[in-house]
Structures are given as C-alpha cells and as structure tokens.
N, C-alpha and C positions, 0 to 999 in steps of 0.2 A: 076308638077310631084309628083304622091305620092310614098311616100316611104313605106314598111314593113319591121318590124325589127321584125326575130322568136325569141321567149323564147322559151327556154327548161327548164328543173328545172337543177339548177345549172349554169346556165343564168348569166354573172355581168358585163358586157359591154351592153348590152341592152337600158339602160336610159343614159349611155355616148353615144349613138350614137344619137338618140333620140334627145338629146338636141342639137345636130350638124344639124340634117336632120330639126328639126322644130324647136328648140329654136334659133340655130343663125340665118339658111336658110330662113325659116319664110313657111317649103313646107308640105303640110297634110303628116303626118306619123301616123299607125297605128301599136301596139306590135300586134304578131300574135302569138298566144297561139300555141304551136306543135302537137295541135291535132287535128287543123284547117283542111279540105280540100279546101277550097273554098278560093282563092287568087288571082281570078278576080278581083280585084277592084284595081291593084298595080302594079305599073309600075319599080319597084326596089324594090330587095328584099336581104334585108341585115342578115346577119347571124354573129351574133356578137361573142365576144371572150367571155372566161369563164370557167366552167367547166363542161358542157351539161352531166347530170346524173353520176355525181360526176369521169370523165371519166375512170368510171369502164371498164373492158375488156381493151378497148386501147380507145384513143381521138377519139372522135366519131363515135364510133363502135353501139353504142345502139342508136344515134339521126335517124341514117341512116334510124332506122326503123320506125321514126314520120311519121303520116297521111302526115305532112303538106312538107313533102321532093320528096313524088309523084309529090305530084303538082308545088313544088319549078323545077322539072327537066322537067316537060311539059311546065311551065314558060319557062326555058331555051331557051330549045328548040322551041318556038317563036321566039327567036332572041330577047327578053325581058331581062332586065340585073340582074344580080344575083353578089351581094359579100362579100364574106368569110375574115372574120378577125380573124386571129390566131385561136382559135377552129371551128371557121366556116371556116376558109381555111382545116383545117384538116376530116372537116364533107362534103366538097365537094369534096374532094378528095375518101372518104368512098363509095358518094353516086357515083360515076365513073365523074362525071362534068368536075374535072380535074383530069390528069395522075400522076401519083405519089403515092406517099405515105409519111406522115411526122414521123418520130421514134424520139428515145431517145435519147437528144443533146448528140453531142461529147463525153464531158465531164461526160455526167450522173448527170448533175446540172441543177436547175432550174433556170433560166435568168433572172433576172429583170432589165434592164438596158435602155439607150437611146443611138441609135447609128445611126451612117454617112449610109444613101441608094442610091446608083446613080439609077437614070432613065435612064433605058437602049431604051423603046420604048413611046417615046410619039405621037406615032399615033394611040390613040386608046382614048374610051370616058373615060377611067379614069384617062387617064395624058395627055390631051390636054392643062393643064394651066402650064404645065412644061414645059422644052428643054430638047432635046436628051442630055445624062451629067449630068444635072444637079445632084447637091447632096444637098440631104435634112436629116434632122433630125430626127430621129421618134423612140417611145420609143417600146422596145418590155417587154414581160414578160410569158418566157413559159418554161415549161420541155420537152417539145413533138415536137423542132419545125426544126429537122435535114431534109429537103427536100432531099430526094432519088427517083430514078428513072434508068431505065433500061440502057445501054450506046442509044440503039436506040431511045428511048423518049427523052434523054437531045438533040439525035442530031436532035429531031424532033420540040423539041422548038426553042434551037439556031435558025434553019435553015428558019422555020417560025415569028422569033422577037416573040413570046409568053410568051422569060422573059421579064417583065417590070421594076421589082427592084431587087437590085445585095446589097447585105452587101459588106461596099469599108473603105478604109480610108478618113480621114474629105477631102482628094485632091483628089478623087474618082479613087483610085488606087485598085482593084482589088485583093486581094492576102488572103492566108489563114489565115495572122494575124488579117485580121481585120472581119471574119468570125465568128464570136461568139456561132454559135451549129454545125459546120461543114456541113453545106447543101452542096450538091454538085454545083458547080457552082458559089457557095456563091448568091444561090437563095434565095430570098425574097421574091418575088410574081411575079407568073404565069397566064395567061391568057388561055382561050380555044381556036380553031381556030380561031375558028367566031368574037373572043374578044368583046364577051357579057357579059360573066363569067369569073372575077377575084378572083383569092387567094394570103392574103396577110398576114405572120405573124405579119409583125410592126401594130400599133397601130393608123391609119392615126387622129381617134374621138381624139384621147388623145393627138393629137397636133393642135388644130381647137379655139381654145378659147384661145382670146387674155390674156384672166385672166390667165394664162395656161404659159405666156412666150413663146412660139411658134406655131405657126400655121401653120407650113409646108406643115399637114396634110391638111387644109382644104381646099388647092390646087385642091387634087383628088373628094373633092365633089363638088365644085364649077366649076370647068372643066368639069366635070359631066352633069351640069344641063346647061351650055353654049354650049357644044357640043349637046345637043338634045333636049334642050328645047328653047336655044338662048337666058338664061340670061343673 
C-alpha cells in the first residue's frame, strides 16, 4: 500500500506521519508537495495536522484552493481512502469531503493535551483493529477544533454510525466534562458515507511509536493495512 502525505507551507506533522506509514510500517510513502496534480500513484492519502498557510482567514480556508485537493476529491471519489488529521480534518471539511465545519474551541483556548477517545464504529477500515467501546488515548493540540454541524447532519451521522470517535471519560462515559473544545456530540472524528474518508482532530501518528509511551494510535493504521491489504 502506498501512502501520500500532502505538505502545505506551514505543514508540521507531515515527517510524524511519515515515520509511522514508512518508518515503523516499513510501506512506500511519498510527501506530496500541494501544487502537485498528479496523485495516481497512491493508494491513501493523508493530510497531516499543522498550520497549512499559517491558517490565515480561518483553518484551512486557503489549502482548499491547492492544485493537489482537485485531485485529493477525484481520489475520494474512487472509493480510494483519504485522512484528515486535525488541520487536515479541518481542510476536508473546507474542501466539502466531509459535513461540518470545525470553529473556535469553547473556551477560546488553544489545547494541548492527551485525552480518553471511545470508538463509537469499528466497522470501518480505520478501526477494524479496535472493539466497538473501546477507549484509547490520543493526544490532541489545536485552537480550531469545536466540530459543529446543522441539527439534521449530526442526525445524519448518528443514524448512519459515521461518528467513529467521541471525547469520553478514561471509563468511556460520554458527557460534557470530559469534552475539551465543546464539539457537539463530543465528536472526535467523522467518517463520510462510503467510510473511505475520515476526519480526525486526535493525533493517532503521535501515539504509534513505542519510544512515545503509547501506541493506541497505531491501531488505526495497522487496521488499515489488515482490512485491505491483509497484513
């Protein structure tokens, strides 16, 4: 399976991913410069966390416009897998991939912290090496990262399983204390219908490497490449 990981300028999860998809996995990855057209050669295309053009205007308001997000949404739309990590959840969201929109936490602060995620749908290729429940740990770090959405889009994901991860308590209790920028739902990460294309604020790269203390994250890439490639 190869992988592509887009840069933008302002880019800095890029080589943390990187080192997950080929340093630990050991699976061809290529950075793909954002003014690439051409992204036939890649079978996942990951869009890392950061600060993509110093997120002037609003979080990924200016990426939308890269050469290389045409093609990232004709990808898609193959049925080909696309996934968004905290500014890349927020630039797929921009580019229409997924419903929503991400604004300014609660609080008006910016987050840097590691918190409790239940997996709400594990039938899907990004959380096949999970159980439905389960709660993992995964670090987040963002100003931008309140998921809002219409009342009929939340009741259009409910109703389809399209949340995959909920912000919980470490016993995966559900409730607004343990919500950290007030997403509605205490949403984490959304899927699209098709659940080819995931958005996800937590940080799954930055919990993948044993050196790291916790590897929760490398769950959803290694489930990944078992669910479709049968490693």
């Amino acid at each position: 399976m190869k992988f592509g990981i887009i840069m933008f300028p302002g880019s800095n999860c890029d080589r943390d991913v990187a080192w997950v998809t080929q340093g630990l996995l050991g699976q061809p990855t290529r950075m793909v410069w954002h003014q690439e057209e051409d992204i036939s050669d890649l079978d996942v295309i990951i869009i890392p966390g950061g600060f993509s053009y110093g997120d002037y205007l609003r979080c990924g308001a200016i990426a939308r416009f890269s050469p290389v997000m045409k093609a990232t949404i004709a990808h898609a739309e193959k049925g080909k897998l696309v996934l968004g990590i905290c500014n890349g959840f927020q630039i797929l969201t921009e580019i229409g991939l997924l419903p929503g929109v991400l604004v300014r936490n609660q609080k008006l602060n910016f987050i840097c912290n590691q918190v409790p995620v239940k997996i709400e749908n594990y039938d899907t290729p990004w959380t096949s090496a999970y159980t439905k429940g389960e709660v993992i740990s995964l670090p987040i770090a963002h100003g931008e990262g309140h998921y809002y959405a219409d009342a009929d889009t939340l009741k259009d994901l409910e109703n389809n399983r399209q949340i995959l991860f909920r912000y919980c308590t470490e016993n995966g209790e559900i409730s607004p204390e343990a919500n950290p920028n007030g997403s509605l739902n205490n949403i984490a990460g959304i899927c699209n219908r098709q659940g080819n294309v995931l958005g996800m604020m937590p940080h799954p790269e930055r919990a993948s490497d044993p050196m790291l203390g916790n590897t929760d994250g490398m769950k959803l890439f290694k489930g990944l490449l078992m669910a479709t490639i049968g490693i």
